[in-house]
N, C-alpha and C positions, 0 to 999 in steps of 0.2 A: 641174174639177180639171186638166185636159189645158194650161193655160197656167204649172201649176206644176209641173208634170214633169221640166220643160225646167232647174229650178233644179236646181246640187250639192247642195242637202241632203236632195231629197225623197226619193231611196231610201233617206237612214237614218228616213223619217216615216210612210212607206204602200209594202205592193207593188205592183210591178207587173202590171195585170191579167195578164200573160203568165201571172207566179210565182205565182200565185191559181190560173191554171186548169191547171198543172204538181202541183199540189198532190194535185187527185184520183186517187186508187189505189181498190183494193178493199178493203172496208169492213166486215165485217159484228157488228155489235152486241153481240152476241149471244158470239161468240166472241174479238173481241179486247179484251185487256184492260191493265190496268199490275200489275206485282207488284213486290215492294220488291226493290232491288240494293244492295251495299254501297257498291260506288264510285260508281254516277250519281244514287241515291237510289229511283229508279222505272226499270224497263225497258218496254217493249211483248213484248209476249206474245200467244199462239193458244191456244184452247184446244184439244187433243187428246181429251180424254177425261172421260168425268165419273162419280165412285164414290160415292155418299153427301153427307159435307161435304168430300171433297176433288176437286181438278183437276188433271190432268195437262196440262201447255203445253210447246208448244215457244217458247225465248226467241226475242228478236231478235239475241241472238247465236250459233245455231242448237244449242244446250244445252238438255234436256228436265229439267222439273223439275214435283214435283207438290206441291201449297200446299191449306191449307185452302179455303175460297172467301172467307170475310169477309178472306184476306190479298189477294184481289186487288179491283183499283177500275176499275169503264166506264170507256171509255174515248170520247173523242166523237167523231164522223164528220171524215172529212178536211176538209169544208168552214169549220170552227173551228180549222186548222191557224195558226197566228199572228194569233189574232184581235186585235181594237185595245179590246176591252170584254168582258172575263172573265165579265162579268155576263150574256152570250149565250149562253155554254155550256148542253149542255143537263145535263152533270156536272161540278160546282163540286168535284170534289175536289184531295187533295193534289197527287195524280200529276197531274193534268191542269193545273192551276194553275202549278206548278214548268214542268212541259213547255211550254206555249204561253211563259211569259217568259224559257226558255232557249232555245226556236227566236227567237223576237223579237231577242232578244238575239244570238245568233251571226250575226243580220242586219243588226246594231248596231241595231236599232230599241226604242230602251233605254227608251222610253216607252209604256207601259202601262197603259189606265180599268181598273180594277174597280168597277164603280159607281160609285159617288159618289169615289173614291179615287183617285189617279194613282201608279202603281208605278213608281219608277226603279231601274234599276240602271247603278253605276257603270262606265263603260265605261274608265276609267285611260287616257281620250286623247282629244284636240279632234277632235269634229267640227262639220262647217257646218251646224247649227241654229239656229245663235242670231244668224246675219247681220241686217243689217238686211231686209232682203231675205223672209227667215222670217217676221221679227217683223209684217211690213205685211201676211201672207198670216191672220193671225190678229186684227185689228183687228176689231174689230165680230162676227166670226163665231159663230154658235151653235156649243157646244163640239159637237154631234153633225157637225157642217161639217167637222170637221176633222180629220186624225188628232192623237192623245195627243200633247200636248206641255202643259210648262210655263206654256209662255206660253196655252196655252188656258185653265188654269185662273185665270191671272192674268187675263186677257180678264172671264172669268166674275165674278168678286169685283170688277173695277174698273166694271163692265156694272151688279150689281146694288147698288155702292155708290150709282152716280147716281139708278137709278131707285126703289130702296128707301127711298132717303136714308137709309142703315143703316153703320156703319162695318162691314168687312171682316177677317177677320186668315186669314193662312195659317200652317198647323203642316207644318214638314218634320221627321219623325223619322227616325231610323236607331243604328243602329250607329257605332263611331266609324270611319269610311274609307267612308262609304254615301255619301260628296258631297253633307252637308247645306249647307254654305258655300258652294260652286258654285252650286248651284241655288236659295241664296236669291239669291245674285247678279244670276243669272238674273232675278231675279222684278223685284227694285230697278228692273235694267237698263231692262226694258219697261215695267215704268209709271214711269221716267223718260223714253220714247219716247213711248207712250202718251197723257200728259199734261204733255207738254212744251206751257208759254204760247207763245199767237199774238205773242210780241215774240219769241220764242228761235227757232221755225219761219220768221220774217222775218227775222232777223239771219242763219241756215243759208245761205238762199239768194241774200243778199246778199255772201257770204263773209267777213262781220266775225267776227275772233274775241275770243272774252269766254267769262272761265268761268261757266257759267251753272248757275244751284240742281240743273238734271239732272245736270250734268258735276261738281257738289259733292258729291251724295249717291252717284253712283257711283266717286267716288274716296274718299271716306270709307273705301273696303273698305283698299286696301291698306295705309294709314294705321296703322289697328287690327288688320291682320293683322302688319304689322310689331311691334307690340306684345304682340298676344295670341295669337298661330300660333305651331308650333313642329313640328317632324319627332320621331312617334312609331314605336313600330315598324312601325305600321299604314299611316302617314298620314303624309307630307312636309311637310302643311300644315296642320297638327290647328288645330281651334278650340279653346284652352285654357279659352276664357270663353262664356257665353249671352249673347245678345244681343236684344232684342226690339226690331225696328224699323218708326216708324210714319212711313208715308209720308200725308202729309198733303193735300189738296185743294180747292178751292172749291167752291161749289157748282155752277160749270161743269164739276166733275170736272179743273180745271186744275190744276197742282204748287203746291202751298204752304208746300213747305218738307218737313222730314222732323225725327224726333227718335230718340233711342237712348237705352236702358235696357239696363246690362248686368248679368251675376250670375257668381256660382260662378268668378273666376278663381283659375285655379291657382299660386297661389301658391307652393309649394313647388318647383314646378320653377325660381325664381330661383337657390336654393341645392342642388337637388339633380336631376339625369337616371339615369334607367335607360340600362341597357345597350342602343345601336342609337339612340337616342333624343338629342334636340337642347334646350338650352335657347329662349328667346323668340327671332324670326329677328333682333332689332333690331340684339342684341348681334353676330354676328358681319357684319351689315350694314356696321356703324359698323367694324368690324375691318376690311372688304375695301379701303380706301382707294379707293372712289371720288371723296367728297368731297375734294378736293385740301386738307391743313393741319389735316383735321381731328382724326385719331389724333394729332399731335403738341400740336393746345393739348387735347384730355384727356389727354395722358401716358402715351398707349399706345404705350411704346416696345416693348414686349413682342413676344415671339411666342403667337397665341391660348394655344397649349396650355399656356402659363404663366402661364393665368389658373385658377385650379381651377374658381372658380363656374362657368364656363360650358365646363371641359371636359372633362369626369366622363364622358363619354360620345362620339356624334358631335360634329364639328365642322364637316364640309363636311357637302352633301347632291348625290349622284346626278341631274348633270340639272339643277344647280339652280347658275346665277352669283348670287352675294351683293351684284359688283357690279352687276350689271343692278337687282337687285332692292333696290339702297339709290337707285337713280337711281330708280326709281317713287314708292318712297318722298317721296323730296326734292321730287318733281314734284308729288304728290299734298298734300303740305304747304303748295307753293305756289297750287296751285287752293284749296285749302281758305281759303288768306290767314292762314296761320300767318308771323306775323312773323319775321326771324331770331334776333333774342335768343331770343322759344320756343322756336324749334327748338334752338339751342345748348342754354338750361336744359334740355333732354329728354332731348338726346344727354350733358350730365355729369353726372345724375343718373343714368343707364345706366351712364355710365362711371364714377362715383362706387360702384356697385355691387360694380365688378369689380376695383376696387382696396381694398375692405374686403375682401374675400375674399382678399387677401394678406397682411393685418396679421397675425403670429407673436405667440401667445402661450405662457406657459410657466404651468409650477407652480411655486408655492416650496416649499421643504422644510419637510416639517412645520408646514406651515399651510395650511390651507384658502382660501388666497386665490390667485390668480392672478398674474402680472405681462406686460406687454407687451416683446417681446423685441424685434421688427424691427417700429417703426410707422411705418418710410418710407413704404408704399403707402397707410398709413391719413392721412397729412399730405397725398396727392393727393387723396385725398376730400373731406377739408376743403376744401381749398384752393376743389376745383370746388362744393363744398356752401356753402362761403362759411358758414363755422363754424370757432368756437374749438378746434385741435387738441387743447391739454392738458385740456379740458374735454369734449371729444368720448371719447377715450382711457380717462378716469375715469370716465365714466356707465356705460361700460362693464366696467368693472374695481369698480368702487364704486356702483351706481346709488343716487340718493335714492328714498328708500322713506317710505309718513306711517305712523308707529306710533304710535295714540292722535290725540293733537294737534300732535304735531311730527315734523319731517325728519329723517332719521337718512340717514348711506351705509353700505349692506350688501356687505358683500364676497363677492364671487363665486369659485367654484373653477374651471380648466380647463374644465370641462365646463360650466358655468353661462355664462360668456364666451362661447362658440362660440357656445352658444345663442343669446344676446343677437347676435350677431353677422347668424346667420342670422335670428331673427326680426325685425331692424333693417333688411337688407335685403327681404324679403318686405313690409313695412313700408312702405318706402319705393316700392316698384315697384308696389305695391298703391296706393298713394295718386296716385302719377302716371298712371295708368291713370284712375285714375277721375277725374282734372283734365282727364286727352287725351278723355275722351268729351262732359265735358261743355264742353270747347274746342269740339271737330267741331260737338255742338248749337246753339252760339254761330253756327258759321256757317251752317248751315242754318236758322234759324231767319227766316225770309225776314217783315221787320217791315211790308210795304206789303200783304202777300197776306191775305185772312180764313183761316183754317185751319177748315171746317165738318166735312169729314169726313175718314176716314184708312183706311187698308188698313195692318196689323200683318204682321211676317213674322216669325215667332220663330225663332230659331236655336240651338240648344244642342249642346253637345259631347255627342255618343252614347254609349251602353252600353261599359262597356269595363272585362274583365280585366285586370291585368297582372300580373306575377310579382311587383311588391310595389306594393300598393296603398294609397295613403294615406287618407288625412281626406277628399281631394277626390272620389277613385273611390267615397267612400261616398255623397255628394252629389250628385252626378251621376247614379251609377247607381238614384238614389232618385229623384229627376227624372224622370229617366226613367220612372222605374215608375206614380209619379205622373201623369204626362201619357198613358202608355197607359190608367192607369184611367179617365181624367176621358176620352177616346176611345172608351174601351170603352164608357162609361157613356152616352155623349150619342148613340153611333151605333147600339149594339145593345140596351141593358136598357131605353133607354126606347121604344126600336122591338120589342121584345116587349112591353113594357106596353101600346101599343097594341095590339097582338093578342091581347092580351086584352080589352080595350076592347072591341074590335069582333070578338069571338065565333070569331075564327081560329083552327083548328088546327094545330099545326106544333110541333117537336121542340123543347125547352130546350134552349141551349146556353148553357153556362157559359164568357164570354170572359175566362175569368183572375183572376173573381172570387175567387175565395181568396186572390190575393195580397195580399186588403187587410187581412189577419190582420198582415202581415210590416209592411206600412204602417203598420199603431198601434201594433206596435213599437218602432218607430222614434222615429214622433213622439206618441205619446199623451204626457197627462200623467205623472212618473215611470218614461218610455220611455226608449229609453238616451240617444237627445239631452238628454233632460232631467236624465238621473242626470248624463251628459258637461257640463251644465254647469256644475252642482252641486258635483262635484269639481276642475272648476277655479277657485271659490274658495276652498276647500279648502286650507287650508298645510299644506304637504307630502302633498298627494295623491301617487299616483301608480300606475301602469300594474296597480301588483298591487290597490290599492284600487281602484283604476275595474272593475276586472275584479271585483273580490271585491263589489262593490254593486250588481252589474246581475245577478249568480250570485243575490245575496240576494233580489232584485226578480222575477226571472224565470224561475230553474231550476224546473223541473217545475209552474209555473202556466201558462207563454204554450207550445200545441204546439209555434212555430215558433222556440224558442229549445233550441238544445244544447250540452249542456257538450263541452269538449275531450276524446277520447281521447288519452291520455300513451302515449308520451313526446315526437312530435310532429306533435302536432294544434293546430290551430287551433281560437277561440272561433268558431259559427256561430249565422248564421238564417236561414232561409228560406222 
């Protein structure tokens, strides 16, 4: 290891033996211990004194305090001081657990084994781990060779794809702001290195330049983050969409191409941001006038903030040029060998977006119908939609409806309009999203290479609150719940099954199971997805029915469903 030392990034990877043997203090087992703190979660403690079931300690903040005994947790010898594999400890607990990955961490050494498991935590800033330089230090190596990194684990799955002849997938979960998107990057990047063909490793050192299927799948990222990223309150560069992506191979383990599967975009942020919060990066990309002529042939003579769609909320972001980041874009286009008429139709369906969210409408008196007041911006739409204005205008003010066996136009009110408004846009950005993935698949799809096996990296937008949570945080956050059970379930219920199998004794732990009471909730049959769909064929459902048919369905049969306390409460379950 002494020839890697020498590299910038090895002390954010392993200590040095100096800080290893700096590490040991006095020790003794028996008396030091962790006990809970408000502010750091666990402190270290002495014990002083021992009465019955309780203990007297002095803190590590020199404050005496006395706890029962089952309130405090061992604590492990100095020698497990920032260890690189959790699973060495000789006490797996909370206190100890939390402590070893925030000394790690205020090391920056933000990678982490628990067993079978790699724990990152997001450091909110570049360091030199991921040079090329890194990545060659981990080729071939047994993941015990090396300290915790990403690319070890990537090593691993691309190691046992050859010799298993088994396809691979890696699952990165988190929270939303945990760097699951970074670090699928990560993973793309190296086994685009990794399994870069002997034409592309011969063209490197020849100095030809050509975009080649590694330099395609790893520009694919900013492409689709231009589209599906957006600054939340959490997160700068939230992934609004799942993504599942298979990196493809021969059976020399050589690159064959890559493919993408996406889910759950968010929709709703087209027409609507929370406070703090950003719509898609694309729109205010295409705003920053990089591209020289391009605001003026979509019509944006405007200033952003006189766009509403997109500016309900932020509209710059801290730390972040929109020009830099529409020239990656445009670059990443071009590798990709998106044509420019593509690119133009991308950018005025974007910008077609942003000029329906200025068409004025009004009410009439005394009739339930609508009328269009100011459809100058809504004639730029057309224009870039390359659709019939007074026919666009009327679908929306009158749409045809089939009642029975024939066409009829129904007339909409004020509020039915907007509606249409925003669900036409949602619509529309929904469906070009899903044209831009399966464009990128098009160019990845490499037609000379056999594709036999593939490494999966799934990526999903994480767990996440917000102070108003729509359709989508119910989705996601279900997702997620989802993916921790089918984890729970593969890594620990069936690894207790075996121990029972083979006659082991060892404590039950329940990893969460109960929450899958809240899971067939959700989705069992006549679960609320399913009443949810139900009343949306339904003429004239609405929010007090949906509510008043899932009361009917599941007040006082499902534990995990509760009625509201009035006067303001919300519907739950949990």
């Amino acid at each position: 290891m002494l020839e890697y030392e020498s590299d910038p990034g090895w002390q954010y990877l392993r200590q040095h033996q100096k800080q290893i043997v700096a590490t040991t203090k006095k020790f003794d087992s028996k008396k030091n211990v962790w006990i809970p703190d408000e502010e750091l979660g666990f402190i270290a403690a002495e014990i002083k004194s021992t009465k019955g079931d309780f203990v007297t300690l002095i803190t590590c903040k020199g404050t005496e305090k006395t706890l029962k005994k089952d309130e405090t947790q061992k604590m492990n010898p100095p020698k497990y001081e920032k260890t690189e594999d959790m699973a060495n400890l000789t006490f797996l607990n909370d206190a100890s657990v939390l402590h070893n990955l925030r000394e790690r961490y205020f090391s920056m050494m933000i990678y982490t084994y628990s067993g079978l498991f790699c724990v990152v935590i997001n450091p909110y800033k570049r360091l030199p781990i991921y040079e090329e330089s890194i990545c060659k230090m981990y080729i071939g190596k047994r993941r015990a060779e090396m300290p915790p990194h990403l690319f070890a684990v990537s090593d691993e799955a691309y190691r046992k794809m050859i010799n298993d002849h088994i396809n691979q997938s890696l699952l990165i979960t988190g929270e939303s702001g945990a760097g699951k998107t970074e670090n699928t990057k990560k993973v793309i990047a190296y086994l685009a290195i990794v399994g870069a063909p002997y034409s592309t490793i011969k063209s490197q050192k020849s100095g030809k330049k050509k975009a080649s299927i590694e330099d395609q799948i790893v520009r694919t990222n900013p492409v689709l983050e231009a589209f599906g990223n957006a600054k939340t309150v959490r997160n700068n560069n939230s992934s609004r969409f799942g993504k599942f992506i298979r990196i493809h191979f021969n059976t020399g383990g050589r690159l064959a191409g890559a493919d993408i599967e996406h889910y759950l975009l968010e929709k709703s942020r087209v027409i609507k941001q929370a406070p703090g919060e950003r719509s898609y990066h694309i729109f205010y990309q295409i705003m920053s006038g990089q591209i020289a002529g391009l605001k003026e042939k979509l019509f944006l003579t405007r200033e952003i903030s006189d766009y509403h769609l997109i500016s309900q909320a932020e509209v710059i972001i801290d730390g972040v040029d929109d020009k830099e980041e529409m020239q990656t874009t445009d670059e990443s286009f071009d590798i990709m060998h998106f044509i420019k008429q593509e690119k133009q139709e991308l950018f005025s369906l974007v910008a077609g977006i942003m000029h329906m969210g200025e068409i004025k409408f009004k009410q009439r008196q005394r009739e339930e119908q609508a009328e269009c007041e100011d459809h100058q911006e809504g004639d730029l739409a057309c224009k870039l939609w390359m659709v019939d204005k007074d026919k666009f205008i009327s679908s929306l003010l009158k749409p045809r409806v089939k009642v029975g066996t024939e066409w009829v136009n129904k007339g909409q009110n004020l509020e039915q309009v907007n509606w249409a408004v925003g669900a036409l846009a949602k619509a529309v950005y929904a469906r070009m999203f899903a044209w831009l993935i399966k464009r990128c698949n098009k160019t990845l799809d490499v037609q000379d290479r056999n594709r036999d096996y593939f490494i999966g990296v799934l990526d999903i937008a994480g767990f996440e609150i917000f102070d108003f949570n729509s359709f989508e945080q119910l989705w996601i956050n279900f997702v997620n719940e989802k993916l921790q059970q089918f984890f729970n379930h593969h890594m620990f219920v069936l690894e207790q099954q075996e121990y029972e199998l083979e006659g082991i004794k060892w404590e039950f732990i329940d990893f969460g199971l109960d929450l899958q009471a809240c899971i067939e909730l959700i989705e069992k049959p006549l679960g609320i997805i399913s009443v949810l769909d139900e009343e949306c064929i339904v003429p004239k459902a609405t929010d007090v029915t949906l509510a008043q048919k899932i009361n009917d369905q599941h007040l006082g049969k499902h534990p995990n469903f509760q009625k509201p306390k009035p006067p303001k409460a919300n519907q739950a379950c949990n």
